[in-house]
MARTIMI-169903 format. One record per residue (C-alpha): x, y, z; residue in three letters. Coordinates in steps of 0.5 Angstrom, whole numbers, padded with zeros to 4 digits, always signed. Layout:
<tifis>
XYZala;...
</tifis>
This chain:
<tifis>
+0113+0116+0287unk;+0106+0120+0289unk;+0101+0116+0283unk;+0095+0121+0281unk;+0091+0117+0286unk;+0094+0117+0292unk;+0091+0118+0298unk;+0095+0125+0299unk;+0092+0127+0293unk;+0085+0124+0293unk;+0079+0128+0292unk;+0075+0130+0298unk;+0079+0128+0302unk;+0080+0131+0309unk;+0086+0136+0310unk;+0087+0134+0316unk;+0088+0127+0315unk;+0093+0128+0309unk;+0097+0132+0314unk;+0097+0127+0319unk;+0100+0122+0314unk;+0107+0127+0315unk;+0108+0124+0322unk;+0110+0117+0320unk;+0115+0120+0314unk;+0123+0123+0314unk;+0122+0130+0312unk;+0126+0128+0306unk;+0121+0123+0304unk;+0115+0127+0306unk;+0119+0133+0301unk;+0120+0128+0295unk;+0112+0125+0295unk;+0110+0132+0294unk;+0114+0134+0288unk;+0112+0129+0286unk;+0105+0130+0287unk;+0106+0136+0285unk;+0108+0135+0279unk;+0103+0130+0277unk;+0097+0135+0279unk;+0102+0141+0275unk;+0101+0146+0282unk;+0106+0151+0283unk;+0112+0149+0287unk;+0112+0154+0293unk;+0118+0154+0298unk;+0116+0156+0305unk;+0121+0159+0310unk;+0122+0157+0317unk;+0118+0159+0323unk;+0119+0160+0329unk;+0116+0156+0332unk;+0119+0151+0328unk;+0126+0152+0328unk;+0124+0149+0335unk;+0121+0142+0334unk;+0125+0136+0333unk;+0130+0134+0328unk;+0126+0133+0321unk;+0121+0137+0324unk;+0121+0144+0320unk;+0121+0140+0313unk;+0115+0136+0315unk;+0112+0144+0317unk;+0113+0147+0310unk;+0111+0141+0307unk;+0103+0141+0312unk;+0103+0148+0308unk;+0105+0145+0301unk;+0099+0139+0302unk;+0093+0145+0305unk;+0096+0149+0298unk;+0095+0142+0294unk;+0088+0139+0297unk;+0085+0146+0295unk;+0087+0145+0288unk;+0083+0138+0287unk;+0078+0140+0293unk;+0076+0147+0290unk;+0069+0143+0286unk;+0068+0138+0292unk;+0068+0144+0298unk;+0064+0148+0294unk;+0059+0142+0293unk;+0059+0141+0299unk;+0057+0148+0301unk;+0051+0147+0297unk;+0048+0142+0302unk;+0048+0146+0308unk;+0044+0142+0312unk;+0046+0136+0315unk;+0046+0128+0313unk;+0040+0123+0318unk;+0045+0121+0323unk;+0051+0127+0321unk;+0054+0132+0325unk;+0049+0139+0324unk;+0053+0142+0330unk;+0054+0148+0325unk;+0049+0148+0321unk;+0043+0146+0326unk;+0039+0144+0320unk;+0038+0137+0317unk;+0036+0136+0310unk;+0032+0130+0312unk;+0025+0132+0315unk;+0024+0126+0319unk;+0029+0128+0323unk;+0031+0134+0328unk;+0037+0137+0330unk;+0039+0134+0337unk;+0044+0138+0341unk;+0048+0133+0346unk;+0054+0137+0350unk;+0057+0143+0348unk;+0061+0140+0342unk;+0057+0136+0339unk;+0050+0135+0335unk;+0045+0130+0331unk;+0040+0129+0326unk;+0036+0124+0329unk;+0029+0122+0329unk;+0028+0122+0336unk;+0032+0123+0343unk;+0032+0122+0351unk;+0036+0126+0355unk;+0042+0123+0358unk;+0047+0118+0357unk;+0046+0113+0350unk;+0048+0106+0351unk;+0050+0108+0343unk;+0055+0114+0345unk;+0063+0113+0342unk;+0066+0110+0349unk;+0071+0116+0348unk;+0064+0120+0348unk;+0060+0119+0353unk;+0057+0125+0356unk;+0050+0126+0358unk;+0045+0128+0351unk;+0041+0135+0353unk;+0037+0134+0347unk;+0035+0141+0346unk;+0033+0142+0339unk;+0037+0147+0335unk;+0035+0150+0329unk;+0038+0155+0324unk;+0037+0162+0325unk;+0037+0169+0322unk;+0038+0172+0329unk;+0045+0170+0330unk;+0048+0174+0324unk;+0043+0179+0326unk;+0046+0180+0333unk;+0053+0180+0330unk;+0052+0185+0324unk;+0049+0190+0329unk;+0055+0189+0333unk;+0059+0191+0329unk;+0056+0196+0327unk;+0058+0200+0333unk;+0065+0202+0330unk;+0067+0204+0323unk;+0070+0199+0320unk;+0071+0200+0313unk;+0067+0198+0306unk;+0070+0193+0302unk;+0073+0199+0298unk;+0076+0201+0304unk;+0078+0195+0306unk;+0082+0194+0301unk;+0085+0201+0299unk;+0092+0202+0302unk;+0090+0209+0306unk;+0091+0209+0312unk;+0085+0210+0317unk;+0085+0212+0323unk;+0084+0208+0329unk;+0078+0211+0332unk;+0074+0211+0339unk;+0070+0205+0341unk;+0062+0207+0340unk;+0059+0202+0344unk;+0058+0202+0352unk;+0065+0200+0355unk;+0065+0197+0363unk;+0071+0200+0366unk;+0075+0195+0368unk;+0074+0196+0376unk;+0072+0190+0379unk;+0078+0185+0379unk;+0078+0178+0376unk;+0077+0172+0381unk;+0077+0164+0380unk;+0073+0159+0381unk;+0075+0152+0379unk;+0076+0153+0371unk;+0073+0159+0370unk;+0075+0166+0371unk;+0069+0171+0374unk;+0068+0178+0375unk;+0068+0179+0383unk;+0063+0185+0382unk;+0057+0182+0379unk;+0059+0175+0379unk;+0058+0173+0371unk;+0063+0170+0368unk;+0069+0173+0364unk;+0072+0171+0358unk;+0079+0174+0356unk;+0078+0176+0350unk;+0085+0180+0349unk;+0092+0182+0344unk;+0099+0181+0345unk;+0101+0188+0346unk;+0109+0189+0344unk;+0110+0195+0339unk;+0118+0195+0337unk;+0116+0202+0332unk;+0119+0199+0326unk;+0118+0200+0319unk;+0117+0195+0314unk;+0126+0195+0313unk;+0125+0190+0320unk;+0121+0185+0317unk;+0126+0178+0316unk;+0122+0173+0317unk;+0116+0170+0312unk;+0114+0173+0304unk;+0117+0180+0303unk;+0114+0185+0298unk;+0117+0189+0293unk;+0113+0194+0291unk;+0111+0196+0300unk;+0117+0202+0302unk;+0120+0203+0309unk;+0117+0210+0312unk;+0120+0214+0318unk;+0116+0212+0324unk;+0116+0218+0328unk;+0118+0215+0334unk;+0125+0212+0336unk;+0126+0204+0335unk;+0124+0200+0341unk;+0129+0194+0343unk;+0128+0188+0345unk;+0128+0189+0353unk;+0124+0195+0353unk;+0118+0197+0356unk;+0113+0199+0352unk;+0108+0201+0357unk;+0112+0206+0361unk;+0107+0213+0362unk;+0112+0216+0358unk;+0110+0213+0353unk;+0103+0216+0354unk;+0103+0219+0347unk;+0104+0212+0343unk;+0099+0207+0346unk;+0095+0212+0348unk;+0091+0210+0340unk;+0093+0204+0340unk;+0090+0201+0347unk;+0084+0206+0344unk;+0084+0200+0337unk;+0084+0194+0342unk;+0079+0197+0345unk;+0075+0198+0339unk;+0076+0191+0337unk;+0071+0189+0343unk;+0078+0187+0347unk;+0077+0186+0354unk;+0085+0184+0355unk;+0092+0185+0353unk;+0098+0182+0354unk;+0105+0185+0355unk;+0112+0181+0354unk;+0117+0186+0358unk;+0115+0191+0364unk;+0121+0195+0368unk;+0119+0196+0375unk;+0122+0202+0376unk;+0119+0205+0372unk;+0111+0208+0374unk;+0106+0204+0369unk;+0100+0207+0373unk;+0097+0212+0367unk;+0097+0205+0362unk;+0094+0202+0368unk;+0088+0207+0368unk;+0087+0208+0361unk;+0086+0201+0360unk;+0082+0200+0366unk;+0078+0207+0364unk;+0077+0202+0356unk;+0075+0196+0360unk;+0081+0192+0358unk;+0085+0187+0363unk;+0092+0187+0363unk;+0097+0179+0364unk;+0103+0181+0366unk;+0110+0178+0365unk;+0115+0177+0372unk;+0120+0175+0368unk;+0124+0180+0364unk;+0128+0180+0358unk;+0135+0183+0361unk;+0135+0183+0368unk;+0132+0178+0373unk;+0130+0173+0368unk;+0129+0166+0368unk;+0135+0161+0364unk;+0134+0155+0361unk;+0138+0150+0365unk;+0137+0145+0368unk;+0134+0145+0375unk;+0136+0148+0380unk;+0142+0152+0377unk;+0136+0156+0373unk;+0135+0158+0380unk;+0141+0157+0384unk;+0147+0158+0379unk;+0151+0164+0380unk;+0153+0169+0373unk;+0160+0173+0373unk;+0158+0180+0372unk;+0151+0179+0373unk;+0150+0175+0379unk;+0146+0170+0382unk;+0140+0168+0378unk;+0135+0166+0382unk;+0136+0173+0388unk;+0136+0177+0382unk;+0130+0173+0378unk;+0126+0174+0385unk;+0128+0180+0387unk;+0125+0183+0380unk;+0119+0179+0380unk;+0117+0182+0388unk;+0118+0189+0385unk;+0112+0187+0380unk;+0109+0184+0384unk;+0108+0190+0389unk;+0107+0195+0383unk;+0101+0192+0379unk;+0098+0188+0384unk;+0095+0195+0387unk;+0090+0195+0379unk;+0084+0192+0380unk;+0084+0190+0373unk;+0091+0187+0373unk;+0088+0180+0371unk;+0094+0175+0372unk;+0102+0175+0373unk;+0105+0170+0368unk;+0111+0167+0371unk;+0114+0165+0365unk;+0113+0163+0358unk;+0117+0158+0353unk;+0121+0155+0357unk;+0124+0150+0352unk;+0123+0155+0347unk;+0130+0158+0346unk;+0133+0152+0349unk;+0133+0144+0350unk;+0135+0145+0357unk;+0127+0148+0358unk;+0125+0142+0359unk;+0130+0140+0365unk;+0127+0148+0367unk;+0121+0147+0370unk;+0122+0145+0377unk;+0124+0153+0376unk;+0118+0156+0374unk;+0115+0151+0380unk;+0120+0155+0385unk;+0118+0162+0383unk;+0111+0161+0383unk;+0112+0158+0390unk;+0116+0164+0392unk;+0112+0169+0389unk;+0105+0165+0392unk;+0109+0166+0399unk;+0111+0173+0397unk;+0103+0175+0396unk;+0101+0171+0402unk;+0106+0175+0407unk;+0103+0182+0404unk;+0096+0179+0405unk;+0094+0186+0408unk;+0096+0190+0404unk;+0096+0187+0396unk;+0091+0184+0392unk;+0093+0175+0391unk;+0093+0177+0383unk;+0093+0169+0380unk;+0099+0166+0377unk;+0099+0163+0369unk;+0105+0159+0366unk;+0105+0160+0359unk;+0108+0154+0354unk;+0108+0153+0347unk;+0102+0148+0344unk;+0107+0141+0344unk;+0100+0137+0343unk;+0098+0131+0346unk;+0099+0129+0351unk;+0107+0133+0353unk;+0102+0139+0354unk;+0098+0135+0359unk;+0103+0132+0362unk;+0106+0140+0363unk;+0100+0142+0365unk;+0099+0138+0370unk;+0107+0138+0373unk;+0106+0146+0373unk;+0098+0145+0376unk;+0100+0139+0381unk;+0103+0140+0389unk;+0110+0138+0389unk;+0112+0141+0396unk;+0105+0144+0398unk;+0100+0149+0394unk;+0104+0154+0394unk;+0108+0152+0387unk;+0101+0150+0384unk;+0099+0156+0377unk;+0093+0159+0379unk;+0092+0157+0371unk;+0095+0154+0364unk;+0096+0158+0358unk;+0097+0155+0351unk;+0101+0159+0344unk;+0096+0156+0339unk;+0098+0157+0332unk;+0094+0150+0329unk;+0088+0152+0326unk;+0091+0153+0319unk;+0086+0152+0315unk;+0079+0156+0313unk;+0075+0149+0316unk;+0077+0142+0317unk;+0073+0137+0312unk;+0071+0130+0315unk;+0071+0124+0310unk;+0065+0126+0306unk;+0067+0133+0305unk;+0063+0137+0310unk;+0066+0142+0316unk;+0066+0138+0322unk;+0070+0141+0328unk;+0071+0134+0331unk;+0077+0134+0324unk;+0080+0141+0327unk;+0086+0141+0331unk;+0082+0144+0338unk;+0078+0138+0339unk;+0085+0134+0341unk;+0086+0140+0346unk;+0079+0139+0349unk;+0080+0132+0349unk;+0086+0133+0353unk;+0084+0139+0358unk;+0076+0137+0358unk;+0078+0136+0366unk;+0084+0140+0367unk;+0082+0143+0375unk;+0084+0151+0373unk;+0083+0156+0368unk;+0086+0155+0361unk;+0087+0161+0357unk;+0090+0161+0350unk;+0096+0165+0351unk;+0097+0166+0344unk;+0093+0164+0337unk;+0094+0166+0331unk;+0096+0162+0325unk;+0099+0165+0320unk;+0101+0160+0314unk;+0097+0158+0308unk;+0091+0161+0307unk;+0091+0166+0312unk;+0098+0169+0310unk;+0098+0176+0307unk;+0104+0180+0304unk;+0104+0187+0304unk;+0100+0192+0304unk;+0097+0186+0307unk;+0090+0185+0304unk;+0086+0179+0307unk;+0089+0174+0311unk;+0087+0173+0318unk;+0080+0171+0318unk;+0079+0168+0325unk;+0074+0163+0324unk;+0077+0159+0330unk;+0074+0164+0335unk;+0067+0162+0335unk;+0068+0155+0336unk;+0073+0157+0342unk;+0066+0160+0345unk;+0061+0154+0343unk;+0065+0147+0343unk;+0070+0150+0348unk;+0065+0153+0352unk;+0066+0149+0358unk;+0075+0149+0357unk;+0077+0155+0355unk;+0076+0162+0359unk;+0081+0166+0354unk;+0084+0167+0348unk;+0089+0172+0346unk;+0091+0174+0339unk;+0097+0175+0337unk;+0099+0181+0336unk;+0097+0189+0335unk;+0103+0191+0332unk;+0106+0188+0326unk;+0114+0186+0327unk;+0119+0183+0323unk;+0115+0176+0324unk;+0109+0180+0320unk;+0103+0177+0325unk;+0101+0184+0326unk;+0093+0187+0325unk;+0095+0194+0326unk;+0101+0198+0323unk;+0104+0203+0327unk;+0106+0211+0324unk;+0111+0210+0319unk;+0110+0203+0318unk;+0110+0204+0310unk;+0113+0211+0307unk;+0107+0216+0307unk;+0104+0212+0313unk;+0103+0217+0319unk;+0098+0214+0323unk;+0096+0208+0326unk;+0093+0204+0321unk;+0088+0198+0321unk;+0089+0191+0316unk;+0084+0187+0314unk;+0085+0182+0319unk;+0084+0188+0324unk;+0077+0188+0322unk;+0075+0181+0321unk;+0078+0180+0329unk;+0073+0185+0331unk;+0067+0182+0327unk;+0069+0175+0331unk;+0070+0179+0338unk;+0064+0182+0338unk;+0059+0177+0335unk;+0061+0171+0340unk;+0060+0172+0347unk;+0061+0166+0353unk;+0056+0162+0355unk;+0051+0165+0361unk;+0049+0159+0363unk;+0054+0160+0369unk;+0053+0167+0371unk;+0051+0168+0379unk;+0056+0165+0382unk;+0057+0167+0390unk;+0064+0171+0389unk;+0064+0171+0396unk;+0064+0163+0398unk;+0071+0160+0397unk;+0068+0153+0396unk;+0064+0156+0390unk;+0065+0152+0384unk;+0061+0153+0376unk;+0058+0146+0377unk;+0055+0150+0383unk;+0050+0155+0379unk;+0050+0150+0373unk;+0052+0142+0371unk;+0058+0142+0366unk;+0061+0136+0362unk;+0066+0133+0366unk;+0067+0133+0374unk;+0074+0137+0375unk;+0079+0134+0380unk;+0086+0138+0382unk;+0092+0135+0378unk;+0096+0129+0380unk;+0103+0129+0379unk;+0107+0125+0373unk;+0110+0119+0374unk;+0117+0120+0374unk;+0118+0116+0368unk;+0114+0121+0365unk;+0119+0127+0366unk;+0125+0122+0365unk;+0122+0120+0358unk;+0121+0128+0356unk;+0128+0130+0358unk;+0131+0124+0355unk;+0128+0126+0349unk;+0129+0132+0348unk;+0137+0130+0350unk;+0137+0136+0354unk;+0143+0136+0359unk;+0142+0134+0366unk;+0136+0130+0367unk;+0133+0135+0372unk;+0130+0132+0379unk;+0122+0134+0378unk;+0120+0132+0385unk;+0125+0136+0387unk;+0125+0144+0387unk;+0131+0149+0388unk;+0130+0154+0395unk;+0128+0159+0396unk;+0133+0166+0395unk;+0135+0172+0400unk;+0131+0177+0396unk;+0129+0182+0401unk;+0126+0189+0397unk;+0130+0193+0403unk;+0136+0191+0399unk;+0133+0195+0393unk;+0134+0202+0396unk;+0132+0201+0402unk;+0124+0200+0400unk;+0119+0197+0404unk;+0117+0189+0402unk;+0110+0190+0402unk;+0107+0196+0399unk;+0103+0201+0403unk;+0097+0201+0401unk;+0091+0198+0404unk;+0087+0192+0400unk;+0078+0193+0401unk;+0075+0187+0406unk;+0072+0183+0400unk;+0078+0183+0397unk;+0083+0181+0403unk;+0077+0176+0403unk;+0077+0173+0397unk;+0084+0173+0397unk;+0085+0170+0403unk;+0081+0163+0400unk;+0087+0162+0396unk;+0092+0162+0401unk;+0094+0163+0409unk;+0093+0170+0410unk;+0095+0169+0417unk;+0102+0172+0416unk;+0100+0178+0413unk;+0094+0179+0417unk;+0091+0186+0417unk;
</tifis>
């Protein structure tokens, strides 16, 4: 049995470390400790429903999920009087983490800045490295005073008073309110996104660029298509005015002008500078999304897999690009085939941001582990592809997309998908993480106060602080414990994970994007689409729709690298100005490593990672005859910087 005094339920104790107790327990244990504590501490038990990302963790791994819901629920009972003690006490401790609150209570000493991630109150500092620094620490000290401030706030309210965002009144009446234009300055879109080591930058003015985005994959269901999470039963289903979106739709056709028309206009409102769509069909024309998103300043991540044909299966390599399908066809022409035809059709968009060559591989299916090689193949094919049309297409860069798995399996992915097996044509250009850990309002250390050393970001910097390419956010978003909300959907989502991305990540990450605009049967929307709820017309705005664009428009990156030379291939961040950690190209797994992964996760054939499937027959001239390159001719400075990322000599101009 849980006794009052247990570690799980003490007072002022960390949620973060209470959680973590669950990785050395069955689920079933886990279960029995908190009833129990539950019970002593006369809280409500609450069942949690699966999510979708656990419903594909390991065994055992679902209950220890709902039960990390259930701990955040407990701790915020007992803790409620210590965090609102701590609070009371804003400035930091002699010697304490005043990272966040860049004050220290005692006068003697001074708030010190070390790196990006980290600050002390100390008595004095000398810049560089400290004999006394944590061995797993070491970076040099800049000893910059930090101080707390009214301006920061200032600037934030002063952007966010640009767009009508509702009163508090507002933001809690069930009206609809109509999106409205952007009432800022918006830069279009028209100068394309280039990489420079791990940072994305404008190849106009050579300033360095954070995708700031929205996963965009609106389905116009009503509240009847809600099955996953709480349900209310007081909201009512409406009539969406526009017929359902399946699965394999595409919903950025040009015939659906009259939908995202108000609803890119919304994202664009937020202080978004990136969407991110699932499905597209390239034989439909995308040309007037493209242009309206480019006229709001937005960048758009394109898919190259699809949802019903020229997909990329979950099995083990090299039948996930080789094998043949009755009444499909073979996997890999067809997978090629349909990726080429994306290729040509949006590499034409300078605000075309990046390709991504898959998502989720083990998502759906154990088997995605033994996938990978796959997802290698079709970068290198499609790498191949933008070389030989040099002349004529934009060498658009190339993400994969995977689930956050933690450390270290997400590093050792990361470097697999990022390392060159047969040559740097089946490297990513980047790495893109689904995030959804920060699950909590803030992460307390051992003496109760907010430190984000105790967040579950500091293990993704921990991992990626050297990572050689761009990583993105392709996801975040949680949407558990205290950021739930059940409709009408009051509150939820407040994403105070967002300033950190910018301050403590600064020199880690180049984007995050936020899932997602429309809300849909797994409720992670910020917005209602028309006829979401009965007597709901127009597109309405939640409340986490407008906490998200006070967090987008009041964080910003860092300057400090900005001025790059866009137009030298060897340029480098450090270049302009010094960065934490030196930043090397990834190195291959041993194979022990993908040996072991692959057995864990008992897939069906351990597949050969050294080894990747060959390339298919897919010429486009057997797609209607058409062209294999388009007929457009790429600007010099394009071709040019294109050029510095592949062989431009077989598609010379």
């Amino acid at each position: 049995s849980c006794s009052r005094e247990s570690a799980l339920t003490r007072p002022i104790f960390s949620s973060r470390r209470a959680i973590s107790m669950f990785r050395f327990v069955s689920g079933a244990v886990a279960q029995t400790l908190l009833l129990n504590a539950e019970t002593a501490w006369g809280v409500e038990h609450v069942d949690f429903g699966l999510d979708d990302e656990c419903a594909a963790s390991e065994e055992g791994q679902c209950a220890l999920s709902a039960a990390q819901l259930r701990v955040r629920r407990l701790i915020a009972v007992r803790d409620a009087e210590a965090v609102r003690l701590a609070r009371s006490s804003a400035c930091a401790a002699a010697w304490g983490d005043c990272l966040e609150s860049r004050c220290c209570g005692d006068s003697d000493y001074t708030c010190f800045e070390k790196d990006d991630t980290y600050a002390q109150c100390r008595e004095s500092c000398e810049p560089g490295v400290h004999d006394d620094d944590d061995p797993k620490f070491v970076t040099a000290w800049s000893c910059s005073v930090l101080s707390s401030s009214p301006s920061a706030n200032a600037s934030t309210t002063a952007a966010n008073s640009t767009t009508a965002a509702p009163s508090s009144d507002d933001s809690t009446s069930e009206a609809p309110t109509r999106s409205v234009p952007v009432n800022r300055t918006v830069v279009p879109a028209a100068d394309p996104i280039v990489i420079k080591g791990n940072f994305l930058y404008n190849s106009g003015d050579g300033k360095r660029f954070f995708a700031k985005g929205v996963a965009y994959n609106p389905r116009n269901v009503n509240y009847l298509g809600v099955n996953e999470g709480p349900k209310s039963a007081t909201c009512k289903a409406g009539t969406p005015p526009f017929r359902a979106l399946g699965y394999t739709d595409d919903v950025s056709t040009d015939e659906l002008e009259e939908q995202w028309v108000p609803n890119l206009e919304a994202i664009a409102a937020l202080g978004a500078n990136t969407v991110r769509l699932y499905n597209v069909n390239p034989d439909k024309s995308h040309r007037k999304f493209m242009q309206k998103a480019a006229e709001l300043g937005l960048y758009i991540v394109v898919p190259l897999t699809r949802m019903d044909w020229g997909y990329l299966p979950a099995f083990p390599s090299p039948d996930c690009y080789t094998k043949d399908i009755e009444g499909y066809g073979n996997v890999g022409v067809n997978l090629l085939t349909s990726a080429k035809l994306i290729v040509k059709q949006f590499s034409e968009f300078p605000n075309t941001l990046m390709f991504t060559v898959a998502n989720e591989m083990p998502v759906n299916d154990k088997n995605g582990y033994a996938a990978y090689p796959c997802v290698k193949a079709l970068t290198r094919d499609i790498h191949r592809y933008q070389s030989s049309c040099a002349g004529n297409m934009r060498r658009v860069p190339l993400i994969y997309s995977d689930m956050d798995m933690g450390s270290p399996t997400r590093l050792d992915i990361a470097k697999y998908l990022s390392c060159a097996v047969e040559s740097p044509d089946d490297t990513v250009d980047a790495y893109g993480l689904n995030v959804y850990s920060w699950c909590d309002p803030e992460y307390l250390d051992d003496k109760g106060k907010p430190n984000f050393r105790y967040s579950p970001y500091q293990s993704v910097i921990d991992d990626f602080a050297s990572f050689g390419k761009p990583l993105l956010f392709t996801e975040f978003g949680c949407n558990t414990g205290e950021f739930e909300s059940v409709c009408p959907y009051k509150g939820g989502r407040t994403w105070v994970d967002v300033p950190p991305m910018f301050k403590q990540m600064g020199q880690v990450l180049s984007g995050a994007i936020a899932f997602e605009f429309s809300m849909e049967k797994n409720q992670f929307g910020i917005a209602l689409t028309p006829g979401f709820l009965d007597g709901q017309d127009e597109l309405l705005l939640l409340d986490t729709y407008w906490a998200l664009q006070k967090q987008f428009l009041g964080n910003d990156v860092n300057p400090t690298w900005d001025g790059i030379d866009v137009d030298k291939c060897a340029a480098l961040p450090s270049d302009v100005a010094p960065m934490s950690h030196e930043h090397e190209a990834a190195v291959c797994p041993a194979t022990a490593v993908w040996t072991e992964l692959q057995e864990k996760h008992r897939v069906d054939t351990v597949a050969n990672w050294d080894e990747l499937p060959p390339t298919p027959d897919a010429p486009l001239v057997n797609v209607r005859g058409q062209l294999e390159c388009p007929a457009f001719d790429v600007p010099k400075s394009v071709y040019n910087e294109s050029c510095c990322h592949m062989n431009c000599s077989v598609g010379a101009r």
